[in-house]
SETI-293611 format. One record per atom (N, C-alpha, C, O): residue in three letters; y, x, z. Coordinates in steps of 0.2 Angstrom, whole numbers, plus 5000, padded with zeros to 4 digits. Each point is the difference from the previous one (the first is absolute). Last residue first. Layout:
// residues N
alaYXZ...
END
This chain:
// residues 164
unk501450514894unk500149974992unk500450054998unk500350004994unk498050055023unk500449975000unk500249984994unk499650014995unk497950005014unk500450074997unk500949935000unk499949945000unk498149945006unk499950085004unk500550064998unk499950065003unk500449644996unk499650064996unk500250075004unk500550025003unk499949704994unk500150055004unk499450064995unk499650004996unk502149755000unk499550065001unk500050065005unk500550015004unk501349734986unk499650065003unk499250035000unk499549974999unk503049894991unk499050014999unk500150065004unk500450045000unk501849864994unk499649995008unk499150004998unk499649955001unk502550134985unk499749925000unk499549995005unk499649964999unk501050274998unk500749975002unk500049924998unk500649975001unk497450155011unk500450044995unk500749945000unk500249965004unk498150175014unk500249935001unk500550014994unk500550035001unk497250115009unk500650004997unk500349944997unk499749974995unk498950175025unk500049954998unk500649984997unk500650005003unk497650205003unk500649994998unk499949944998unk499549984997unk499350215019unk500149944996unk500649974998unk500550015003unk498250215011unk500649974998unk499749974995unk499550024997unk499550155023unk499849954996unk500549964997unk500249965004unk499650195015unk500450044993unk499749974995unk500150034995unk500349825026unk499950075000unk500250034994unk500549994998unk499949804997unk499650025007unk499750055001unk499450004998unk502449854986unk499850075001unk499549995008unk500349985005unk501349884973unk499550005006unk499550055000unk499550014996unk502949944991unk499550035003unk499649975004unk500349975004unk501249934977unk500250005006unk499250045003unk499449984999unk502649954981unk499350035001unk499950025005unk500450055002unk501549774985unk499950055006unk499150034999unk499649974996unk502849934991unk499350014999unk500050045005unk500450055002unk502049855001unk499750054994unk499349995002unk500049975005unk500649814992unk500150075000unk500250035005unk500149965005unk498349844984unk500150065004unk500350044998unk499850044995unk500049704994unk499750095001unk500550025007unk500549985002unk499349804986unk499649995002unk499750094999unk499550024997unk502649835004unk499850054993unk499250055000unk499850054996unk501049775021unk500349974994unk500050054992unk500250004995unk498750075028unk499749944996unk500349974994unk499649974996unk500750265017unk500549954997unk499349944997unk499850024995unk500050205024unk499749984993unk500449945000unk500249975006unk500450285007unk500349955000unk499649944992unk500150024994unk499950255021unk499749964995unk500149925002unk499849985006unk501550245006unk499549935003unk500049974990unk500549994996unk499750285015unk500349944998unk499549934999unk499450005000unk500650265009unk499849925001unk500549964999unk500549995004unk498650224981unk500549995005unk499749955003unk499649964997unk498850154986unk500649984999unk500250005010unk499650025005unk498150044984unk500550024996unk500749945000unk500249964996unk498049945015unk499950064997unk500550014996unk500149954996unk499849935027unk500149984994unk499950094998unk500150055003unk498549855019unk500550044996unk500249994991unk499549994996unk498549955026unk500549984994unk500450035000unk499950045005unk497849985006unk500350005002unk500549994992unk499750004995unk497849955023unk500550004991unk500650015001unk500249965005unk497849955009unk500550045001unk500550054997unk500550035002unk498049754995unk499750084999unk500450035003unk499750064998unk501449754999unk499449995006unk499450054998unk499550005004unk503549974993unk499450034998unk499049965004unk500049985006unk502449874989unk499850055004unk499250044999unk499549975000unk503049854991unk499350054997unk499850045007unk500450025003unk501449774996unk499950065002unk499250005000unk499549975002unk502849874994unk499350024998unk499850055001unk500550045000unk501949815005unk499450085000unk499549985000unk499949965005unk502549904994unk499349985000unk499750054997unk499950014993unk502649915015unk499750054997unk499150005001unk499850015006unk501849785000unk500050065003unk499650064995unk499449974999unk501849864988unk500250025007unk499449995003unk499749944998unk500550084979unk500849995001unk499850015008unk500250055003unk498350084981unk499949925000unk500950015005unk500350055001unk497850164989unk500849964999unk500249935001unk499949964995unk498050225014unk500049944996unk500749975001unk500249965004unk498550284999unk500549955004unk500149954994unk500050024994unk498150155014unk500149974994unk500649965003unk499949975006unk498950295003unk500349925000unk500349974994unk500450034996unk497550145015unk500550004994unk500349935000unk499749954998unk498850265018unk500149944997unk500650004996unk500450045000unk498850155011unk499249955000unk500149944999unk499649955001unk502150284992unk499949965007unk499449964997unk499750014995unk502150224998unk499349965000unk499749945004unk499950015006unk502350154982unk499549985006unk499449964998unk499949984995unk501850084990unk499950075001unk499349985006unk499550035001unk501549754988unk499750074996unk499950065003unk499650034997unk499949705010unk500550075000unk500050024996unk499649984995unk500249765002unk499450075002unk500650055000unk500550004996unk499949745001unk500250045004unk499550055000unk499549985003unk501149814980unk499550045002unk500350075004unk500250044996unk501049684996unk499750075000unk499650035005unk499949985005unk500349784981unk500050025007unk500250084999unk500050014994unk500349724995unk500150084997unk499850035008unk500149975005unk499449754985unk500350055005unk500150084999unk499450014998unk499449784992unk500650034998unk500550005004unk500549985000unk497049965000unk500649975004unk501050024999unk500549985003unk497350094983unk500149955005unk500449954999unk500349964997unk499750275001unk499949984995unk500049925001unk500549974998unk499250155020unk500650034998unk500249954993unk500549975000unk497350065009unk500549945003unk500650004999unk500349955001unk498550224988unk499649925000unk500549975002unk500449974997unk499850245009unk500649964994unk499949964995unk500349984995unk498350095027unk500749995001unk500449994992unk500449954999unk497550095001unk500049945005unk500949975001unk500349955001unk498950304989unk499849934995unk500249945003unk500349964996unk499750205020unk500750014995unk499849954995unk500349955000unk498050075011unk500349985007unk500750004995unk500249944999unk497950184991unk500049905001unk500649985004unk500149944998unk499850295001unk500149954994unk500049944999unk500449964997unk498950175023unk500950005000unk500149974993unk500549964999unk497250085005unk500149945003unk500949995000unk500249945001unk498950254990unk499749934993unk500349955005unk500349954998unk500250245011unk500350024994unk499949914997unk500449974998unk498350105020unk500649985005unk500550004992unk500549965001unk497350114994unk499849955002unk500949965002unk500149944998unk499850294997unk499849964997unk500249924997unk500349974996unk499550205025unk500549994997unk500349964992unk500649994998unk497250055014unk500349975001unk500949994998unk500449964999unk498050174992unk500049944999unk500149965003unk500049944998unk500450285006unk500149994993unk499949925000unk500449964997unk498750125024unk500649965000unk500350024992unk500549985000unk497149945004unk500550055000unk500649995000unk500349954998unk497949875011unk500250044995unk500350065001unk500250025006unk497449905006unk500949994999unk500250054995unk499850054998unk497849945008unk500449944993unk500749995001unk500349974996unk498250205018unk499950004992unk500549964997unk500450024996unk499849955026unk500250055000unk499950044991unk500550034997unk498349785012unk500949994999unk500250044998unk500150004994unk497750035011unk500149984995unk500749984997unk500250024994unk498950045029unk500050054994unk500350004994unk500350044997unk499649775019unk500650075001unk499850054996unk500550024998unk497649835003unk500649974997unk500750024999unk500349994995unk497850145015unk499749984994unk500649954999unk500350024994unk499749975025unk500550095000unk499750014993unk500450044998unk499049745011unk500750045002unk500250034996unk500549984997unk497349995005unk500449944996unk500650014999unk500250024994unk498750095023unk499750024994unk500449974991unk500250024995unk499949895030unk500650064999unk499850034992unk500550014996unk497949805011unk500849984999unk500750084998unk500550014996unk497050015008unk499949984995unk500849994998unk500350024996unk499350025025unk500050054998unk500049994992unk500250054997unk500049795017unk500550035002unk499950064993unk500450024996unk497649865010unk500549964995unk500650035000unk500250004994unk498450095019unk499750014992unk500449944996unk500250004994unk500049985029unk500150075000unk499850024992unk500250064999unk499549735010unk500750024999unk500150055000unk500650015000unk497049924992unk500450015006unk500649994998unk500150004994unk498149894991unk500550055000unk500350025006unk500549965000unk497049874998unk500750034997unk500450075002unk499750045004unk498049775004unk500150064998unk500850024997unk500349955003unk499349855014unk499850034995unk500050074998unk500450045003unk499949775021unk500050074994unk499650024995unk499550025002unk500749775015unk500450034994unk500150054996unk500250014995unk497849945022unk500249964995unk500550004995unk499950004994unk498950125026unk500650024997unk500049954994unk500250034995unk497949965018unk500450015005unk500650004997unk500549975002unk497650014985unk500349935002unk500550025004unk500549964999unk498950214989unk500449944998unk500149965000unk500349964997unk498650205011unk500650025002unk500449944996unk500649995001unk497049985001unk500249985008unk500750044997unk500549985004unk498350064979unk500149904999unk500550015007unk500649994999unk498350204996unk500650014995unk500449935003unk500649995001unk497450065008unk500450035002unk500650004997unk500550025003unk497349884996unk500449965001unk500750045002unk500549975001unk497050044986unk500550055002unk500649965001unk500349974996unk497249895003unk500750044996unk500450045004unk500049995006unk497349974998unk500649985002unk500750014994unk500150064997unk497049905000unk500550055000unk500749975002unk500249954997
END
């Protein structure tokens, strides 16, 4: 009995190839991956109520930092936020003898500032009395989403969703 040599002769002739995935089934398994990963973002971003939130809690730490080093280094800075306007950041000017030294907040949610309930007047913190005055409460708003970061008259700060 002879053996069936037909399978053997394509495999001596083609030696490298193996059996496997074309690039056309790879591609397709790839886009699949894709558009099942794009789905998903779209699930897990956040809200803009939360982001405006989010932009409330990181603007707190940022003010906590400042009258940390304020407290420090016993330096006094004030706090520039509008009141009737609205802008995507917020400057800290730091009182030192020469050249004037700005800090500068800027949104990265797109978050927008405005002092609440008052004029723009510049809140001013004293390290040698180690308060702010006058007290500021400063909006952060994204779309019809609003947060409140509130900065009291011994420089604690919070935030919270209703104003004080």
């Amino acid at each position: 009995m002879t053996p069936n040599t037909n399978g053997n002769a394509h495999r001596r002739r083609f030696p490298s190839l193996r059996p496997g995935y074309t690039l056309v089934e790879t591609l397709i398994v790839i886009s699949i991956i894709g558009i099942l990963a794009g789905a998903s973002i779209v699930f897990y971003r956040d809200p803009p109520d939360r982001l405006a939130e989010k932009e409330a809690q990181r603007l707190s730490r940022w003010l906590t930092n400042l009258i940390t080093i304020a407290n420090r280094s016993g330096r006094s800075f004030s706090l520039n936020c509008p009141g009737a306007a609205t802008r995507d950041y917020i400057e800290a000017i730091w009182q030192t003898r020469t050249p004037v030294k700005k800090e500068i907040y800027t949104s990265v949610y797109g978050c927008r500032f405005n002092r609440h309930g008052g004029s723009n007047v510049e809140s001013r913190f004293s390290p040698q009395w180690s308060a702010l005055v006058p007290t500021i409460t400063i909006r952060v708003s994204h779309g019809r989403a609003t947060h409140y970061v509130i900065v009291s008259q011994n420089g604690r700060v919070r935030t919270n969703n209703r104003p004080p």
